[in-house]
N, CA, C and O atoms as a printed pandas DataFrame, in Angstrom:
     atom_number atom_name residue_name chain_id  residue_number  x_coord  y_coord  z_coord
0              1         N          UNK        A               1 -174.059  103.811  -16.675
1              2        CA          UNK        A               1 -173.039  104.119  -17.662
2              3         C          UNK        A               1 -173.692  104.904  -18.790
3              4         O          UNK        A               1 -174.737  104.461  -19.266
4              5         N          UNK        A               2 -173.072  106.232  -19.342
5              6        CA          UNK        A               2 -173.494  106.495  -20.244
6              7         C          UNK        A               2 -172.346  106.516  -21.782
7              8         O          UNK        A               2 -171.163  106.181  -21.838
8              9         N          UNK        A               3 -173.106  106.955  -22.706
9             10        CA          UNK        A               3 -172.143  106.864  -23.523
10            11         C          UNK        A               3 -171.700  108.088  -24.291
11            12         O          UNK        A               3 -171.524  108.311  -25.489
12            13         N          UNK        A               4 -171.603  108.669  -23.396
13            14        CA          UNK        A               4 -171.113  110.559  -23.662
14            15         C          UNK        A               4 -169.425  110.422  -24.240
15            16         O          UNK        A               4 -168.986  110.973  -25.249
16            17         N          UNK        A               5 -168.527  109.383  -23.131
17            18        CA          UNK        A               5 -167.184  109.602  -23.164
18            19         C          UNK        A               5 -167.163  108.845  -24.337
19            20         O          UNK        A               5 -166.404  109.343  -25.168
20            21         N          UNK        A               6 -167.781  107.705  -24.753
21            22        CA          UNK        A               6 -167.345  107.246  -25.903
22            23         C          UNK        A               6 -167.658  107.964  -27.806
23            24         O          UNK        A               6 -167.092  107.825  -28.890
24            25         N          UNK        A               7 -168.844  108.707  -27.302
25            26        CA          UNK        A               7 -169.215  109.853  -28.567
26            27         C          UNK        A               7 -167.984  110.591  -28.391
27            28         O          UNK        A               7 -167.386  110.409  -29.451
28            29         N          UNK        A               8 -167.376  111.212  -27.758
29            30        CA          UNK        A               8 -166.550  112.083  -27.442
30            31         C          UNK        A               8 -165.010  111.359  -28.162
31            32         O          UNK        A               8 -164.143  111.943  -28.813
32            33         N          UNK        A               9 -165.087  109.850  -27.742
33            34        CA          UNK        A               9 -163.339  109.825  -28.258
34            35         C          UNK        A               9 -163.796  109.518  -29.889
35            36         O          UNK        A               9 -163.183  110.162  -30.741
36            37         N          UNK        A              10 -164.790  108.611  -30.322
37            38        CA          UNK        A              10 -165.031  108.606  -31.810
38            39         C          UNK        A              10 -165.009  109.906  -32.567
39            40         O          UNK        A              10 -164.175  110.102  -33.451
40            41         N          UNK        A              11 -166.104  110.983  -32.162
41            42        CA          UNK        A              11 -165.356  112.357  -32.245
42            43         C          UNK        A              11 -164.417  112.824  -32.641
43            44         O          UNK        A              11 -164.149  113.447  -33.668
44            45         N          UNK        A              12 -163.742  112.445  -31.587
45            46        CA          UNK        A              12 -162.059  113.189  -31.887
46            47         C          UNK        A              12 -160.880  111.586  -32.963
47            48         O          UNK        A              12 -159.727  111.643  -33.389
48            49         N          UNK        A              13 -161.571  110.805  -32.995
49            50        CA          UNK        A              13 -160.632  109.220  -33.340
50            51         C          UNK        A              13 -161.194  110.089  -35.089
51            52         O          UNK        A              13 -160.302  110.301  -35.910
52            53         N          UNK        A              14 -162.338  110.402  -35.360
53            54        CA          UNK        A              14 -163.168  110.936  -36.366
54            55         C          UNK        A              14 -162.338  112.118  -36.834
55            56         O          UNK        A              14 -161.945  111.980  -37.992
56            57         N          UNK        A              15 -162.051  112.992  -36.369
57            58        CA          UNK        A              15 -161.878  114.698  -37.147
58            59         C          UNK        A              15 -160.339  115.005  -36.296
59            60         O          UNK        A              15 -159.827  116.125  -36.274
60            61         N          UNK        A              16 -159.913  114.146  -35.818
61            62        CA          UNK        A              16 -158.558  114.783  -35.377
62            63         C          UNK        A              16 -157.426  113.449  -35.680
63            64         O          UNK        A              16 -157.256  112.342  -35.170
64            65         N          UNK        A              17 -156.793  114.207  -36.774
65            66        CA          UNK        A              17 -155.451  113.512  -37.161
66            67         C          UNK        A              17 -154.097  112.604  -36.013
67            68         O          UNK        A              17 -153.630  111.474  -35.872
68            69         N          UNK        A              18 -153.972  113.722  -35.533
69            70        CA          UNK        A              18 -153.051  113.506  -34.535
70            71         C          UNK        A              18 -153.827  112.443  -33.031
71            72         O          UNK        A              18 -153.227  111.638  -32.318
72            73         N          UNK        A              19 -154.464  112.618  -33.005
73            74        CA          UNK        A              19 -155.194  111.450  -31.914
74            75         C          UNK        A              19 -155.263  110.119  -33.054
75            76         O          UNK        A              19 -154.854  108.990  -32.783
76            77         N          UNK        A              20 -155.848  110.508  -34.322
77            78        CA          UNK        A              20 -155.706  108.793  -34.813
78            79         C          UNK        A              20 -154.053  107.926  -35.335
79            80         O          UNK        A              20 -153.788  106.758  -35.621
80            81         N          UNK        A              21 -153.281  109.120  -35.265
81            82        CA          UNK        A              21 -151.719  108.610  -35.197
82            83         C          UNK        A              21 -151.538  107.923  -33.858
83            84         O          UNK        A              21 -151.157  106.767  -33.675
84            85         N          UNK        A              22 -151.864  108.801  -32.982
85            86        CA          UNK        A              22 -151.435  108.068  -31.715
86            87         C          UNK        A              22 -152.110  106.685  -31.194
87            88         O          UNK        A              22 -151.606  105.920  -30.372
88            89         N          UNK        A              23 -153.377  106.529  -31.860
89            90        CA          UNK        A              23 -154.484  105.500  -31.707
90            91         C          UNK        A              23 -153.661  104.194  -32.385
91            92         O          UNK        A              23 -153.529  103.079  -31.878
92            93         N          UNK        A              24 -153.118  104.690  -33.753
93            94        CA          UNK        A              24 -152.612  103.702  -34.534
94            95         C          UNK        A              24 -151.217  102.784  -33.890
95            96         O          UNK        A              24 -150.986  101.575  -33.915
96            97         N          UNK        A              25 -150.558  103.760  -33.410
97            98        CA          UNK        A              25 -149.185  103.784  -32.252
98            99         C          UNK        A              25 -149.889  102.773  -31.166
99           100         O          UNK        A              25 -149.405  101.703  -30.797
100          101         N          UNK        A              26 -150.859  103.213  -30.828
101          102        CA          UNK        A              26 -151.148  102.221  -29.405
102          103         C          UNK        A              26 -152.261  103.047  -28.876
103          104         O          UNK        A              26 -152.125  104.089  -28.235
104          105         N          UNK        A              27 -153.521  102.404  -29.253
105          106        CA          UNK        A              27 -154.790  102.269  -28.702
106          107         C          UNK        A              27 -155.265  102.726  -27.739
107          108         O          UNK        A              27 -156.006  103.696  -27.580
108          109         N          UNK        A              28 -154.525  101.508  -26.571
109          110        CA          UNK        A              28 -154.626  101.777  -24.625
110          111         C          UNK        A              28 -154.166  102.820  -24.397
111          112         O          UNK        A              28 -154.855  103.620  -23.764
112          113         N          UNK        A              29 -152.564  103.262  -24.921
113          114        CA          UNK        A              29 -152.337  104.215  -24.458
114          115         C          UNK        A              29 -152.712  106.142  -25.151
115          116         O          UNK        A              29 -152.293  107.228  -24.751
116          117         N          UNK        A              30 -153.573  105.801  -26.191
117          118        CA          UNK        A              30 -154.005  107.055  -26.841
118          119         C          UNK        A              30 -155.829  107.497  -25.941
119          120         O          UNK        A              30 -156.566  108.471  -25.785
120          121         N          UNK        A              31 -155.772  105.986  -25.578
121          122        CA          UNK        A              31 -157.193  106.016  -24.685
122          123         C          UNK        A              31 -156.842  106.564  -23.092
123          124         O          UNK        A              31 -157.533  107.327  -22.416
124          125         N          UNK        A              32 -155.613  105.956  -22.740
125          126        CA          UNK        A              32 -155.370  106.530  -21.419
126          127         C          UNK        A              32 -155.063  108.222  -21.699
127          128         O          UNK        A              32 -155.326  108.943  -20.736
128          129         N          UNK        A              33 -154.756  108.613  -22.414
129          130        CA          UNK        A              33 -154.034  109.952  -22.116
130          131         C          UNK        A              33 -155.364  110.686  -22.643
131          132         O          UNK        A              33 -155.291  111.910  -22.527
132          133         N          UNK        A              34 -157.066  110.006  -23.431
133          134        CA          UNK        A              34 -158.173  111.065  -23.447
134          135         C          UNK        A              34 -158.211  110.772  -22.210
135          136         O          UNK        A              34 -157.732  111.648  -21.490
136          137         N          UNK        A              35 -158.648  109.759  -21.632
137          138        CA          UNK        A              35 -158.703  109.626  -20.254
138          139         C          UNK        A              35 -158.003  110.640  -19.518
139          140         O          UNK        A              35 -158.828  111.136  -18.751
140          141         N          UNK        A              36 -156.882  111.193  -19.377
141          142        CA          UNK        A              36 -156.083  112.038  -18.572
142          143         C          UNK        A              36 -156.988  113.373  -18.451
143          144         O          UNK        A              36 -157.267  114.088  -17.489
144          145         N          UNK        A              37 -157.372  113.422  -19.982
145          146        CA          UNK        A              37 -157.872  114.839  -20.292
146          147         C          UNK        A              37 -159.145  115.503  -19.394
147          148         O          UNK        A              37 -159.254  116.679  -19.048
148          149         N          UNK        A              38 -160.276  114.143  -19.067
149          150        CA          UNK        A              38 -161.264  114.169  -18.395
150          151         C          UNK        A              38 -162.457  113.501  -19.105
151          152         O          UNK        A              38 -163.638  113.652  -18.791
152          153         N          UNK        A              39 -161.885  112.589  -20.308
153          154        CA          UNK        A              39 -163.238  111.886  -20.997
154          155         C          UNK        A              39 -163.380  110.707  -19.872
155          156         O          UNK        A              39 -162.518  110.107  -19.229
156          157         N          UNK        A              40 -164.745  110.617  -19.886
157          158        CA          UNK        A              40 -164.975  109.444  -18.483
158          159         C          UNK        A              40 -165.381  108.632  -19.326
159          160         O          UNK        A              40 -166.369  108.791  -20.043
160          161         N          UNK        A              41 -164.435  107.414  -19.304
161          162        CA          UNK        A              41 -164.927  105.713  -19.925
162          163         C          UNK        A              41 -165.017  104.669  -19.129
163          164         O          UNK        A              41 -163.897  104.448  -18.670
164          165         N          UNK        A              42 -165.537  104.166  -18.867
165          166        CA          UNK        A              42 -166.187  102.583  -18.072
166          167         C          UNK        A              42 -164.491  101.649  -18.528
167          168         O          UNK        A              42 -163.624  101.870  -19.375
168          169         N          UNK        A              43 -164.639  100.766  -17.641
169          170        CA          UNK        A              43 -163.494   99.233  -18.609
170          171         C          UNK        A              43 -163.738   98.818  -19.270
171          172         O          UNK        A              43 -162.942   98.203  -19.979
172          173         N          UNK        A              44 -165.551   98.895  -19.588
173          174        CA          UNK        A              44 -166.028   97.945  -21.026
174          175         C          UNK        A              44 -165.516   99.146  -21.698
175          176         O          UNK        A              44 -164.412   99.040  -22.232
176          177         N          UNK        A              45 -166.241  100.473  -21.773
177          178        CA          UNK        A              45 -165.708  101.141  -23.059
178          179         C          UNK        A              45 -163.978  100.997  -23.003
179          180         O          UNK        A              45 -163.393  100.540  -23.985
180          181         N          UNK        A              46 -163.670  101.170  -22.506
181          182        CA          UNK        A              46 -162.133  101.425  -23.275
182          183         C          UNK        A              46 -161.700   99.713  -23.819
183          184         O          UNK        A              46 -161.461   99.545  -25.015
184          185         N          UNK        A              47 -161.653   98.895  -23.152
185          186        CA          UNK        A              47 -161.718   97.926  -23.807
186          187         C          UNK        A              47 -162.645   97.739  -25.187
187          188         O          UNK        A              47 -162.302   96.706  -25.761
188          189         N          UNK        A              48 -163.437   98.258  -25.701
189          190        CA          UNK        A              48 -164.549   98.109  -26.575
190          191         C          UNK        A              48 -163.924   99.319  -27.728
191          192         O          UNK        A              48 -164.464   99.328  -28.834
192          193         N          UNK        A              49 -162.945  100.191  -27.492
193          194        CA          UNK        A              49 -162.838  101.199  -28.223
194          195         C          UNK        A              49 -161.249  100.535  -28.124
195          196         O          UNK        A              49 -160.735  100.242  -29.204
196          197         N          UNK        A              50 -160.711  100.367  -27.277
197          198        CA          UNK        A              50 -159.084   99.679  -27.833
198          199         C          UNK        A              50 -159.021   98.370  -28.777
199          200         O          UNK        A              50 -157.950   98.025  -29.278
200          201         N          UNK        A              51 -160.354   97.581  -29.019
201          202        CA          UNK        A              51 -160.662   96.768  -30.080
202          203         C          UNK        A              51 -160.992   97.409  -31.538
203          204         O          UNK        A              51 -161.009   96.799  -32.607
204          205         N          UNK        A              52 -161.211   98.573  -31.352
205          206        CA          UNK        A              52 -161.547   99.157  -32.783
206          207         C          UNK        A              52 -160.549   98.864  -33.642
207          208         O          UNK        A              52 -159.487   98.658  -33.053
208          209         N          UNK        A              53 -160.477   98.736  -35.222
209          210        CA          UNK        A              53 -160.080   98.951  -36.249
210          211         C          UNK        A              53 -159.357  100.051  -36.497
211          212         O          UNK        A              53 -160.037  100.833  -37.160
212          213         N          UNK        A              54 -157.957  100.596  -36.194
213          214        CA          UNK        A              54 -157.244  101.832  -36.389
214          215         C          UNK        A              54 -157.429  101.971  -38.172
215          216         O          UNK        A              54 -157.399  103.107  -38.646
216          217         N          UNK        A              55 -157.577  101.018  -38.910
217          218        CA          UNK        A              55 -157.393  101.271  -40.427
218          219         C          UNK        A              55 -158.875  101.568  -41.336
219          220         O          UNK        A              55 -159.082  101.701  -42.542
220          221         N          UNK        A              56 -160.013  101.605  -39.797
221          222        CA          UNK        A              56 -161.422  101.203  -40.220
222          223         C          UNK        A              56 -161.611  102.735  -39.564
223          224         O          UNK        A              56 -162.468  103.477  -40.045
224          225         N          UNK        A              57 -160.952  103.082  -38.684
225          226        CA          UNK        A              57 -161.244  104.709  -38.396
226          227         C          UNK        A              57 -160.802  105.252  -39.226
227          228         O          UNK        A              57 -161.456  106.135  -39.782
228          229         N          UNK        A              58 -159.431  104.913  -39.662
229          230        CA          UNK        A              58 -159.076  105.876  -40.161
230          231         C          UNK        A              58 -159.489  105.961  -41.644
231          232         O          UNK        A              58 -158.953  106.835  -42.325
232          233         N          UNK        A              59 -160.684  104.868  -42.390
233          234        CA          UNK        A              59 -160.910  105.215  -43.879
234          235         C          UNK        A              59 -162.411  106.157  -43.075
235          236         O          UNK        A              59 -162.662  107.352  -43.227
236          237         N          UNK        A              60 -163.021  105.371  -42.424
237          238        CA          UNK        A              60 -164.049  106.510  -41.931
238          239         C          UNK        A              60 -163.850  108.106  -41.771
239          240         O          UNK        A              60 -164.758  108.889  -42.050
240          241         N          UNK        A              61 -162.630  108.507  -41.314
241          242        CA          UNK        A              61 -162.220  109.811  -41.379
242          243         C          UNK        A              61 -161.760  110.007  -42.260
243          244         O          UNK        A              61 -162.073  111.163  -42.545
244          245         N          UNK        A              62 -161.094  109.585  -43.049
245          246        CA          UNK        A              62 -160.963  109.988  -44.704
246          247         C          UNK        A              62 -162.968  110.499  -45.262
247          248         O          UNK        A              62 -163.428  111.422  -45.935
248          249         N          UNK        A              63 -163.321  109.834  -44.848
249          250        CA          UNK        A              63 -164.302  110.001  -45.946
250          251         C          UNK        A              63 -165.764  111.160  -45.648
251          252         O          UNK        A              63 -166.801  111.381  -46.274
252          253         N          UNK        A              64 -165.068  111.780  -44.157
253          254        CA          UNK        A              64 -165.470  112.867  -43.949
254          255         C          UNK        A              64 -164.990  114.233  -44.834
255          256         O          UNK        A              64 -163.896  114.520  -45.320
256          257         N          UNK        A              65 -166.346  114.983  -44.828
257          258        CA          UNK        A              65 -166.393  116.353  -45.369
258          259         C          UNK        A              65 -164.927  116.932  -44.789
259          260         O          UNK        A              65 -164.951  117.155  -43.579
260          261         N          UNK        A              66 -163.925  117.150  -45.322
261          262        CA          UNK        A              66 -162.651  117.801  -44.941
262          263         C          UNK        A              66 -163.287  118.828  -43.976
263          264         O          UNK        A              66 -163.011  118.729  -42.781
264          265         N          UNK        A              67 -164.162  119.859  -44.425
265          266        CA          UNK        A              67 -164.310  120.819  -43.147
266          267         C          UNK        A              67 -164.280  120.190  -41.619
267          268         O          UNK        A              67 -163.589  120.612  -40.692
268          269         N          UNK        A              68 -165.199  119.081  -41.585
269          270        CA          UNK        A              68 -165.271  118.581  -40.331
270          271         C          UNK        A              68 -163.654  117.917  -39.928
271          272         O          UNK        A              68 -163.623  116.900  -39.235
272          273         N          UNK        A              69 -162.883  118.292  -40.209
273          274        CA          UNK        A              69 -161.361  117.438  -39.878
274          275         C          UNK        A              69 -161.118  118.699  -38.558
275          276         O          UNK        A              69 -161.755  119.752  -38.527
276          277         N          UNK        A              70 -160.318  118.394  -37.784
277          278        CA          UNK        A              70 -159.864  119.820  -36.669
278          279         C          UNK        A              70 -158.328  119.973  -37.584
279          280         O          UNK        A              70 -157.588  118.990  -37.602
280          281         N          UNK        A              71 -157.951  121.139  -38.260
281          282        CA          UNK        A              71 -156.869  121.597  -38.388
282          283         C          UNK        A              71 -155.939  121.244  -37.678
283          284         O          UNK        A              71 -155.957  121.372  -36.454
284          285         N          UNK        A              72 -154.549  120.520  -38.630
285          286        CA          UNK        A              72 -153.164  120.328  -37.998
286          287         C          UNK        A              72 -151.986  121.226  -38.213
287          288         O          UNK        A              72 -151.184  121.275  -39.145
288          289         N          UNK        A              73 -152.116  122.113  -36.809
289          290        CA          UNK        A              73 -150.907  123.273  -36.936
290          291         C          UNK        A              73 -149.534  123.063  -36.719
291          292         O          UNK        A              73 -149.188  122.482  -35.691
292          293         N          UNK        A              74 -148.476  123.552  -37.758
293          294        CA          UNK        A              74 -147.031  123.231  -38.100
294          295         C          UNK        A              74 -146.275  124.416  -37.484
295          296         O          UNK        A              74 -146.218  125.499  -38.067
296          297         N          UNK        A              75 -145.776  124.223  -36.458
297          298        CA          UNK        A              75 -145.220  125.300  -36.058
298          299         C          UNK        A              75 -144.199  126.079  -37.088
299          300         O          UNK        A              75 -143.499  125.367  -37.808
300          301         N          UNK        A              76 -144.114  127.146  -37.164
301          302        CA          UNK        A              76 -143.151  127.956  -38.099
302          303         C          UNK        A              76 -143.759  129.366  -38.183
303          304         O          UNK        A              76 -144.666  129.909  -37.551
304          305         N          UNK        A              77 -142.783  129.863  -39.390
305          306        CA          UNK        A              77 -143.244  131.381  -39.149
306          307         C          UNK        A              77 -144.400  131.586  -39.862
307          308         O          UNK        A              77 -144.831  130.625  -40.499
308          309         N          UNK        A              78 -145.112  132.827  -39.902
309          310        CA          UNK        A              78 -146.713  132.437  -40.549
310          311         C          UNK        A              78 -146.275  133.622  -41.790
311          312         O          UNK        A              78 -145.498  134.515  -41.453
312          313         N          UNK        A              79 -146.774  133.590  -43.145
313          314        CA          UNK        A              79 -146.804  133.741  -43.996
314          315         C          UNK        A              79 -147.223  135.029  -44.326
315          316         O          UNK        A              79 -146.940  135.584  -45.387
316          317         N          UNK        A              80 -148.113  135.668  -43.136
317          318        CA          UNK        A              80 -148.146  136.938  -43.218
318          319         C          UNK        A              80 -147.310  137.558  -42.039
319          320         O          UNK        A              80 -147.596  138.645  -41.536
320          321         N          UNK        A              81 -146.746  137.142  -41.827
321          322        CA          UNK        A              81 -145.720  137.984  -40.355
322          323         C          UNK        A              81 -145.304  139.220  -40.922
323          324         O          UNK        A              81 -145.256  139.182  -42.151
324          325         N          UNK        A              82 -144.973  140.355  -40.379
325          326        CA          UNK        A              82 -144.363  141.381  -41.097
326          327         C          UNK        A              82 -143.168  141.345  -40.397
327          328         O          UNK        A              82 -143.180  141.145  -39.182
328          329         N          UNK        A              83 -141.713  141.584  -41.262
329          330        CA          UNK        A              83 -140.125  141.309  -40.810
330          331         C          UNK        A              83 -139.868  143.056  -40.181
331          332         O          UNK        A              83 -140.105  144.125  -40.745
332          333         N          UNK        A              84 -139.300  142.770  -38.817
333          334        CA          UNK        A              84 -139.230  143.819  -38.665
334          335         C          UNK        A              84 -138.451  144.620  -39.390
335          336         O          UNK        A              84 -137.778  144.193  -40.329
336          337         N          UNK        A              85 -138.473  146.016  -38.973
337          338        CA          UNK        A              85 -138.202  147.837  -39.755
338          339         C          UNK        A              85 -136.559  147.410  -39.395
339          340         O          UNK        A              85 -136.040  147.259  -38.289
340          341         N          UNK        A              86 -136.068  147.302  -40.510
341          342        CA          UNK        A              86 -134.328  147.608  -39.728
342          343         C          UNK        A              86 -134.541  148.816  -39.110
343          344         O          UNK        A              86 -135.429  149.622  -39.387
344          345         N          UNK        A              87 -133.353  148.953  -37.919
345          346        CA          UNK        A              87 -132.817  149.489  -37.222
346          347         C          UNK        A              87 -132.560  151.282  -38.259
347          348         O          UNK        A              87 -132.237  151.046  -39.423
348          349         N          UNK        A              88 -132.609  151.949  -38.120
349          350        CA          UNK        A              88 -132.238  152.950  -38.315
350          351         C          UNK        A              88 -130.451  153.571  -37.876
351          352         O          UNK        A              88 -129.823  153.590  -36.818
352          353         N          UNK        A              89 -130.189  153.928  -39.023
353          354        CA          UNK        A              89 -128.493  153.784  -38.601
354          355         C          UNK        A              89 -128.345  155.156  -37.482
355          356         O          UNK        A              89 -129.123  156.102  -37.365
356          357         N          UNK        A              90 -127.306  154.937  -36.870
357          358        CA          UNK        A              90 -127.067  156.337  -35.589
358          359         C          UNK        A              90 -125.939  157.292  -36.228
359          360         O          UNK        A              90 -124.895  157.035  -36.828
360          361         N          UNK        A              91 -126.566  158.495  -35.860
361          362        CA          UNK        A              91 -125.647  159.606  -36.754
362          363         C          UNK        A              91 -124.305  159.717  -36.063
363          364         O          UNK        A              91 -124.340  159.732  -34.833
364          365         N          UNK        A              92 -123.275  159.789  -36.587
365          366        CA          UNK        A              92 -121.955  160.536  -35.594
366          367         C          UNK        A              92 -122.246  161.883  -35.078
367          368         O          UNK        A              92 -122.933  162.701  -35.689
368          369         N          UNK        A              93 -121.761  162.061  -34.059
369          370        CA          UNK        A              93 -121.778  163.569  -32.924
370          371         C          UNK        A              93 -120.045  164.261  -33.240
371          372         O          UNK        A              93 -119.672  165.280  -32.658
């Protein structure tokens, strides 16, 4: 056993918002779906990481350097978009 998959979900439980929402939601199932992704965990680890503290990760990731957070993107229009050229009106013949 190594402990690659479990650096890997602290990692992401660490600098990604949206995985520690879903962690907080339910543990097993935020662990099954890294699992889906291709993180390889033993039964001890996931059992050993579905015991974690969701309120103990999540002051630990608070208290990371903001750079190290992974950006949470809001879908919408982006702020520099340029609106397209109206239409140009058509002359009468």
């Amino acid at each position: 056993m190594t402990h690659r998959g479990v650096e890997i979900v602290l990692g992401r439980l660490a600098t990604d918002e949206t995985i520690r929402q879903r962690f907080r939601q339910s543990p097993a199932q935020a662990l099954r779906d890294l699992v889906a992704l291709g993180i390889e965990l033993s039964t001890v680890e996931i059992a050993a990481l579905e015991s974690l503290d969701p309120g103990a990760v999540g002051h630990f990731a608070h208290a990371l350097d903001p750079r190290l957070q992974k950006a949470v993107l809001v879908p919408g229009p982006r702020p520099d978009a340029e609106s397209p050229e109206p239409a140009a009106p058509e002359e009468a013949s």
